[in-house]
C-alpha positions, 0 to 999 in steps of 0.5 A: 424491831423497835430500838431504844435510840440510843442513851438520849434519854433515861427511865426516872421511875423504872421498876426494877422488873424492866430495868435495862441498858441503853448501850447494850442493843436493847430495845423499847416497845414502841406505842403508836398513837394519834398525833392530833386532834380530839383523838389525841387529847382523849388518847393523852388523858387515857394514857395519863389515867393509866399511869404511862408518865411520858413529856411530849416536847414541842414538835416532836412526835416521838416521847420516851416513858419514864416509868416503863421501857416504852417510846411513844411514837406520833402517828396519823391514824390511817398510818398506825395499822400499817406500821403496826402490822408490818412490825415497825411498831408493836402496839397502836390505838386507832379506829377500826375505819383505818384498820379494815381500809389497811387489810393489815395484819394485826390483833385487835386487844380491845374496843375503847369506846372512844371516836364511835362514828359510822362510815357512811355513804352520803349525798345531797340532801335534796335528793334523797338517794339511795345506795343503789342509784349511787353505784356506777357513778363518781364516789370521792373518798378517803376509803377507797378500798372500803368504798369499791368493796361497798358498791361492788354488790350494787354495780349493774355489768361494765358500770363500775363505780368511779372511786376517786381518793383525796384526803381532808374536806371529802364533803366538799367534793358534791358541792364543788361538782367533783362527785355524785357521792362521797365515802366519809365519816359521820360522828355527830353529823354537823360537818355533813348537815352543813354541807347539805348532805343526808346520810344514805347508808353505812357502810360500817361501825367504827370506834377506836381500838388497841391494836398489836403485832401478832409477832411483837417481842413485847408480849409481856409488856403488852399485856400490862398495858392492855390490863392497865388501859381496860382498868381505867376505862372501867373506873370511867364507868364505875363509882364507889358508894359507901354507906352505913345501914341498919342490918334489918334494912341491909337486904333491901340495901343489897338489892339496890347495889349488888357491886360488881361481884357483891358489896362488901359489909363491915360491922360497926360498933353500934349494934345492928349496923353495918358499912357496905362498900359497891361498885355501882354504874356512873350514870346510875349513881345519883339514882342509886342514892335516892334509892338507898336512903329511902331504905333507911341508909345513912352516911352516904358517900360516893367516890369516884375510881382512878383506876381498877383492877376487876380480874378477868 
């Protein structure tokens, strides 16, 4: 179970419902998250935008919450199911690549739409391979075990496929004549461009994800953080535009912004007008305003959401 570490540190803005004592054997939530990388400063903005008030000092890899009875712990991905499924740490974001090479036990709670790359059989460009004719030949990866079970099907008898592991720069190993093929991930596919490799097949899908021990004694508290995460990540996709409009005019208004559920409509002190608040799609808005005031709505604002709470 995950320990407070002792009275080193203090909550300056604890709500009263996870007041507790550091003397007394209790015990922390701990939260493992990537330790470097575009990963981790997308992850730190996510937990900031969810209000999770921690200071990471200088070389540590470990951060205690102010505001919830939380430690943060700083972890290399590929770690994080692990840790997570053997209970050393109750809750992790990681990518779903790191999950399924783990075969930890774990629970997903939630995609969060970031790090969305394919795990790819890849080869040199020139020769244009397929899949098959990689099989029973040498294959470099960091995913050995997603790797064996991808060429498995595709392996003639007593021709196995030479699996071969290392971690960090895997797109050199064809160049440097260590492999026929590698096992990697492709994001925007410049690392692979530039090293003279095409893309052969998928192995599979992968983007990040919130991810808990079936067993955490932090169930609660769990499930506040998932609810405050999911509301941030949907004030990312969402605005708020108000406007002001005639009320023979409001149907047609309506129309071009239903909201979420349905917009909300304030009568004005001038006669037949009405303030309509919706939710609209970020990347509809500008859009969306066009639209209104062409049906004769005025006053049109749109605000950007901090953070939501949409029910479920």
């Amino acid at each position: 179970p995950a320990r407070c570490h002792g009275g080193d540190h203090s909550h300056g803005n604890l709500p009263s419902r996870w007041q507790h004592d550091h003397n007394d054997g209790g015990h922390h939530l701990l939260f493992g998250v990537p330790k470097k990388g575009r990963l981790y400063e997308q992850v730190k903005s996510m937990l900031h935008g969810a209000g999770i008030e921690y200071v990471r000092k200088d070389r540590t890899d470990i951060a205690h919450c102010t505001n919830l009875p939380m430690s943060i712990v700083f972890l290399p991905a590929k770690d994080i199911p692990t840790y997570v499924g053997e209970g050393d740490v109750d809750l992790g974001i990681t990518g779903e690549d790191c999950i399924a090479e783990s075969e930890a036990d774990i629970d997903v709670l939630m995609q969060l739409g970031l790090g969305k790359c394919n795990l790819s059989v890849q080869g040199p460009r020139e020769e244009h391979l397929k899949a098959e004719s990689l099989a029973g030949r040498r294959i470099v990866t960091s995913f050995p075990k997603l790797a064996q079970k991808f060429f498995a099907s595709l392996e003639e008898p007593g021709k196995p496929t030479q699996i071969k592991c290392i971690s960090g720069s895997v797109e050199a190993a064809i160049g440097l004549g260590l492999a026929d093929g590698i096992v990697d991930l492709v994001e925007t596919g410049t690392t692979m461009r530039a090293a003279g490799l095409e893309e052969v097949a998928v192995v599979m899908k992968s983007q990040t994800v919130l991810i808990a021990n079936p067993k955490t004694r932090h169930k609660e508290l769990v499930d506040v953080l998932r609810r405050r995460i999911s509301g941030y990540l949907t004030a990312q996709s969402w605005v708020m535009v108000t406007y002001n409009i005639h009320r023979m005019n409001l149907k047609r208004a309506e129309q071009i912004t239903p909201g979420k559920r349905s917009p909300s409509v304030q009568p004005l002190e001038e006669d037949n007008w009405v303030a309509v608040s919706s939710m609209v799609r970020k990347r509809d808005a500008a859009h969306v305003m066009d639209e209104l005031e062409a049906v004769g709505a005025r006053d049109i604002l749109l605000t950007s959401l901090l953070s939501t709470r949409l029910g479920e």
